[in-house]
N, C-alpha and C positions, 0 to 999 in steps of 0.2 A: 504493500500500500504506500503510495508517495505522501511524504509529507504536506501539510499546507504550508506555504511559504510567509504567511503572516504568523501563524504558531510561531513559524523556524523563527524568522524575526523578532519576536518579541521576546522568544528564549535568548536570542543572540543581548537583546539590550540587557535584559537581566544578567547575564553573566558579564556583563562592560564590552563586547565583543565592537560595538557599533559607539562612532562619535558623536559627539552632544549636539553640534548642528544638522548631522543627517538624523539623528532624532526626532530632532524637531518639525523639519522639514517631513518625514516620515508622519507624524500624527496631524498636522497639519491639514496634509493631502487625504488623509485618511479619513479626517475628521467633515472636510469638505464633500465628498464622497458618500458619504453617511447620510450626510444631511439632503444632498441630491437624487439620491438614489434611493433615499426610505422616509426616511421623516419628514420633508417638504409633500411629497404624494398623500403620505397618509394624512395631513392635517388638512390637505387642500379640499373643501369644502364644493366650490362650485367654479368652473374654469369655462374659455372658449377655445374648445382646439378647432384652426382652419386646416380646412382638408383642400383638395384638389375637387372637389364637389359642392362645396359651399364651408358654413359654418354650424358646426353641433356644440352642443350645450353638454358638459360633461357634470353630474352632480357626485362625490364621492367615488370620483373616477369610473366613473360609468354613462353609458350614451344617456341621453335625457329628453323625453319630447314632453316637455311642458303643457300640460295639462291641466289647465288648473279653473277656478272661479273666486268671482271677486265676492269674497264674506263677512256681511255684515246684514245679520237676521232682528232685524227689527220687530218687537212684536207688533199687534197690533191694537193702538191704543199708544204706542209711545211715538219719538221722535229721534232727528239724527244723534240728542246729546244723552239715547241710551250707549252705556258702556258693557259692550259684549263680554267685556275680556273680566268681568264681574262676576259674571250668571256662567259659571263652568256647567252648571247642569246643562246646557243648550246643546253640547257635545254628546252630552246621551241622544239628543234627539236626529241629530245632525252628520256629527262626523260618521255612525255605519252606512248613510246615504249617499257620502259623498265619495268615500270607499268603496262601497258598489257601483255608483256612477263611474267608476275608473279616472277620477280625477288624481291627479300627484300632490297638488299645489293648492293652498288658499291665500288669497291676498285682501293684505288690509292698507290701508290708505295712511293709518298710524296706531303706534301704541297705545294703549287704553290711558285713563288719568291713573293710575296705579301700574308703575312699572313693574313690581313682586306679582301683581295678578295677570301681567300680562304673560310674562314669562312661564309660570304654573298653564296657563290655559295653552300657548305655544307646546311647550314638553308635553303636556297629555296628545296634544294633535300628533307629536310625533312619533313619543315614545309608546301609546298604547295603540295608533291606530294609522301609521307609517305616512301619515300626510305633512308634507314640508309649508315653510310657511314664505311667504314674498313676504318681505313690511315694507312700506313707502313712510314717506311722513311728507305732508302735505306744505311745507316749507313756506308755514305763514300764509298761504292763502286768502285763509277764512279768517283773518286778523288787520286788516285793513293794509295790506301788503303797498309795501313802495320799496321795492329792489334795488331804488339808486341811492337809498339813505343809507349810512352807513354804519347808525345806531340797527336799525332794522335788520341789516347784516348780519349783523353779530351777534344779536339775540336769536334768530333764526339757525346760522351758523350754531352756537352754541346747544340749543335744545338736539341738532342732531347728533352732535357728536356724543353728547350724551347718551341720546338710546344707544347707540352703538356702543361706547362702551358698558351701558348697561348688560345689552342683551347678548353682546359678539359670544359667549361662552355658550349659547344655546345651539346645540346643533341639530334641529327642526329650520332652521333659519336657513334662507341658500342664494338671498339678495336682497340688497336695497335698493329699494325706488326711490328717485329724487323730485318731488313733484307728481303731478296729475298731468292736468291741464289748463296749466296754470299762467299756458301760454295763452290762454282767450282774455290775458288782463290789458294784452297790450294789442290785441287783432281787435276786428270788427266787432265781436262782438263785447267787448269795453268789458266785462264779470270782474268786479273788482279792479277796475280801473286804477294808473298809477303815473304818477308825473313829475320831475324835477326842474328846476327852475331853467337847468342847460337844454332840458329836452325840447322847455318850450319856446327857448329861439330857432329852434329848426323848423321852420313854417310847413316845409312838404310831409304833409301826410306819410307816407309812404317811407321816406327816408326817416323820420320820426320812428315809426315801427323798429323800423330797421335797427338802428340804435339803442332800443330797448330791448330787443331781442339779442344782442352784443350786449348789455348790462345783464340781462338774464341769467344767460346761458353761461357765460363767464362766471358768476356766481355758484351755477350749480355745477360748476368743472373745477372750481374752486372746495366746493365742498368736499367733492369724491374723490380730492388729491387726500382731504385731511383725513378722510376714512380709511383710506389705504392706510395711512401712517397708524391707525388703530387695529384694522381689520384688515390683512393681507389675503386673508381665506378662501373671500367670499367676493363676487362680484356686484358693481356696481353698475345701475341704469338710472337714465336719466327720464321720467316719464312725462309722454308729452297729447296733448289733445289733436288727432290728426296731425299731418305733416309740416301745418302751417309752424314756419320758424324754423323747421330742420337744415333749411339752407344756411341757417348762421350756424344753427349748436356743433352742424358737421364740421366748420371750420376751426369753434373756439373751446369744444369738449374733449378735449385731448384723453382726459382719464377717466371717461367713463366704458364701460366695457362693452356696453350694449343699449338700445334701443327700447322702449316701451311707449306703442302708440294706444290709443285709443281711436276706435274705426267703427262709428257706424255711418255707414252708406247703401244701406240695403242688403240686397244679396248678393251682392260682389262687394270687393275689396277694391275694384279696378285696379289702374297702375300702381297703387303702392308698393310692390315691387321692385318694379322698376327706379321708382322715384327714391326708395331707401338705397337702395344700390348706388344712385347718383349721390346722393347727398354722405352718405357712410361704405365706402366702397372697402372697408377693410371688416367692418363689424355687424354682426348681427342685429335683428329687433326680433319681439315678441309682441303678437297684438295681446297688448294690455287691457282692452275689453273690447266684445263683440259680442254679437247677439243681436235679437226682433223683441220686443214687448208683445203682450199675445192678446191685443185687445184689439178688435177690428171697428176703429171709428166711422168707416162711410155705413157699416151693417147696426152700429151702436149695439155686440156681442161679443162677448170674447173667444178667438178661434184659436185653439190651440195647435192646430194640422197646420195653419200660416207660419206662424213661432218655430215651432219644431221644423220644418220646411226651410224657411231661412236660417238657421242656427246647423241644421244641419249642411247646405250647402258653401256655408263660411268656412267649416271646420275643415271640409276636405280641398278647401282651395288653400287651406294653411297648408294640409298635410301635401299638398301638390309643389308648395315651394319650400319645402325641408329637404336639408342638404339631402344626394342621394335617388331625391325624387327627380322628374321631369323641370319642375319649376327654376325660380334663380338661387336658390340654393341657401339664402339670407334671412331666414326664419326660422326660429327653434319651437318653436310651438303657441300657443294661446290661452287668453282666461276669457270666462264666458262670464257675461254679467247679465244677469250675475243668478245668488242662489235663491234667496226668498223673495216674493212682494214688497214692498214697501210701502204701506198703506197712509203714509203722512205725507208723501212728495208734491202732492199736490198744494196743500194747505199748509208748509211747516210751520207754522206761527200758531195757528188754530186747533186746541186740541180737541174739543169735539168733532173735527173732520178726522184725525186720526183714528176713526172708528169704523169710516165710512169708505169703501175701497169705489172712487173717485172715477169715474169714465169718461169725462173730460180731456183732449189734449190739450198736453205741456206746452211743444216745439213740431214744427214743420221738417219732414225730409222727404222729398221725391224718391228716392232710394226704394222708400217701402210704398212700391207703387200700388199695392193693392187696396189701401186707401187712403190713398193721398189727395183724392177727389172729394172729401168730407167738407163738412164747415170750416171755411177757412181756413182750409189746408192742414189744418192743425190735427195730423194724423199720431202723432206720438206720447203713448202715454207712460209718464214716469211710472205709476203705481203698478203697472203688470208687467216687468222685465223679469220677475221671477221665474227659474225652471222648475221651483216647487211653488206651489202654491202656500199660503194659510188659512189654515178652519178656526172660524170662530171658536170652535171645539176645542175644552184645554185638555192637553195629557196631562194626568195624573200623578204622575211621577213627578215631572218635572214643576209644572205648574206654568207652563208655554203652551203655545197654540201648536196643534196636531201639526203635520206636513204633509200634504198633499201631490207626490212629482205631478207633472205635467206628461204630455208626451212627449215637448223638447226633451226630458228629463231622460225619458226611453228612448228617443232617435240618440243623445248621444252615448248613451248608456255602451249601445249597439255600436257605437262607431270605435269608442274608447278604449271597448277590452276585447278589439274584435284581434284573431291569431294573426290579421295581417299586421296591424299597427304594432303588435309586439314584435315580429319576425323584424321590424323595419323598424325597431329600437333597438335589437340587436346588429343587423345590419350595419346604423352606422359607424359601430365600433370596428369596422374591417375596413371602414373609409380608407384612404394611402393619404397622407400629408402631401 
């Protein structure tokens, strides 16, 4: 039997045989080696390896097609300032559902007011019922947001690095989200509107934008530098409402890792595609939410075969441009938004309307052409995006309103844990670099 030659070695040093600089030198290289070749892999959390086929999403060194829904089960009677990450009984009712649906992922928009309870309700998602968790945190938003101040900075700044270092030790966790859409403060459609006195000598509209969207995006590439220096593990995304803006973030987001859009536009995705290619031509995205609401405004009924119909034809035009497939290769997967009803979106101020499941539209999209010919175009209703439903009926147990899926719920049921989409998660791990 030959010896091993690092045994022989380190016999050699024991007995003085070998010099105190090639020693050195010796554990050095050794010790670099170690940490390349075993302990950097196993800590590494969630990575992008690019292939010759596109870009795959690797979570705990394994291929990963993102799967996931945006979670936040509201009951009904309350409003957006209930805190989910409070009520862990909601997991009895919820996470074996979401586990049968074949979903990987759930994503929240941010950590609850109690970081200890967020973190407990995270570890049960992962450790009793193997679902990972996306956190975003909404980066001042909903707080009268002005991006060019630079008190506002810094307080925003600040709260996130804190979750991060609160939560980085949770390993259910496999990304952070920088933002929503948070890009509509400074587009057309003005949602928290924001302005500095430099901004408002720039008369042209348009180049104004522009400018803001370079204070933005700058900011939130600024943040995901300071993450890394916390969090090396774990990748970072910058989440954004459609593509509007992507033409600056591509330039000024150097260390963000990946992409998270928001896309509804009907039953197609159209060129987004192409357009993320253009604008990030090194990095991937994930549509950050998609989906139909399953209320049909021109009929004033709610159709669930519509819902299910669109949500099903979105999923497979994802799975059509993940690397390996036919498509551009630049998608790692999707979150469907999302999981329950939410019966206060119409009325949030009002809480006797939170009682009241609302069939009213919100906002207008042509996209969802099958009634978009209603009153006033106004075809899109916030309250029925759910693929479960809620019954007034309370479980028992828990003391939450029952759950009802949908038939989106079972079109993607079928799509999710069908033998092809796993053969084609194993797949991309034979990709060639």
């Amino acid at each position: 039997m030959r010896n091993n030659p690092i045994i022989t070695f380190v016999k050699s040093i024991k007995e003085g045989r070998e010099g105190p600089l090639f020693i050195f030198l010796f554990l050095f290289l050794f010790s670099i080696f170690q940490t390349s070749c075993g302990e950097a892999r196993e800590t590494e959390i969630s990575s992008i390896k690019k292939t010759s086929k596109g870009c795959v999403l690797y979570v705990y060194g394994k291929p990963f097609i993102l799967r996931g829904v945006v979670y936040q089960p509201v009951p009904i009677g309350k409003n957006w300032e209930y805190d989910i990450f409070s009520h862990k009984e909601v997991l009895k009712l919820d996470a074996p559902l979401i586990k049968e649906l074949g979903a990987n992922a759930v994503r929240f928009y941010q950590p609850g007011k109690d970081i200890q309870q967020t973190k407990e309700f995270i570890h049960i998602l992962y450790e009793k019922y193997g679902i990972y968790t996306i956190m975003g945190h909404w980066l001042g938003f909903w707080n009268s947001p002005n991006y060019g101040d630079p008190k506002f900075r810094r307080k925003v700044k600040q709260s996130v690095l804190e979750m991060v270092r609160a939560l980085k030790d949770e390993p259910g966790i496999i990304m952070w989200v920088l933002g929503n859409e948070n890009n509509f403060s400074f587009g057309p459609e003005n949602i928290n509107a924001w302005i500095t006195k430099d901004l408002l000598k720039i008369r042209d509209p348009a180049k104004r934008r522009e400018r803001q969207a370079e204070i933005y995006y700058s900011f939130v590439d600024e943040i995901a530098k300071e993450i890394k220096k916390i969090d090396g593990k774990r990748l970072v995304a910058l989440g954004n409402g459609g593509p509007r803006g992507l033409d600056v973030a591509g330039k000024v987001c150097k260390n963000i890792d990946l992409v998270g859009v928001t896309l509804f536009t009907g039953k197609s995705f159209g060129h987004i595609w192409r357009d993320m290619k253009r604008f990030f031509p090194d990095k991937p995205f994930f549509v950050m939410e998609f989906g139909a609401d399953s209320f049909d405004s021109l009929h004033r009924e709610e159709n669930q075969d519509i819902q299910a119909e669109y949500i099903a034809d979105l999923w497979r035009e994802i799975e059509r441009n993940l690397a390996a497939s036919t498509g551009r290769g630049n998608v790692v997967g999707g979150i469907v938004f999302e999981w329950t009803d939410e019966w206060w979106k119409s009325d949030p101020y009002d809480p006797k309307a939170w009682y009241r499941h609302d069939q009213r539209g919100d906002w207008s999209c042509g996209g969802y052409y099958h009634d978009i010919a209603c009153d006033n175009n106004m075809n899109m209703n916030e309250e029925w995006w759910g693929i479960v439903a809620l019954s007034r009926k309370i479980d028992p147990d828990t003391g939450l309103n029952v759950r009802r899926p949908k038939k989106a719920y079972k079109v993607l049921k079928q799509l999710w844990t069908s033998s092809i989409l796993a053969q084609k998660e194993i797949s991309l791990g034979s990709i060639k670099d």
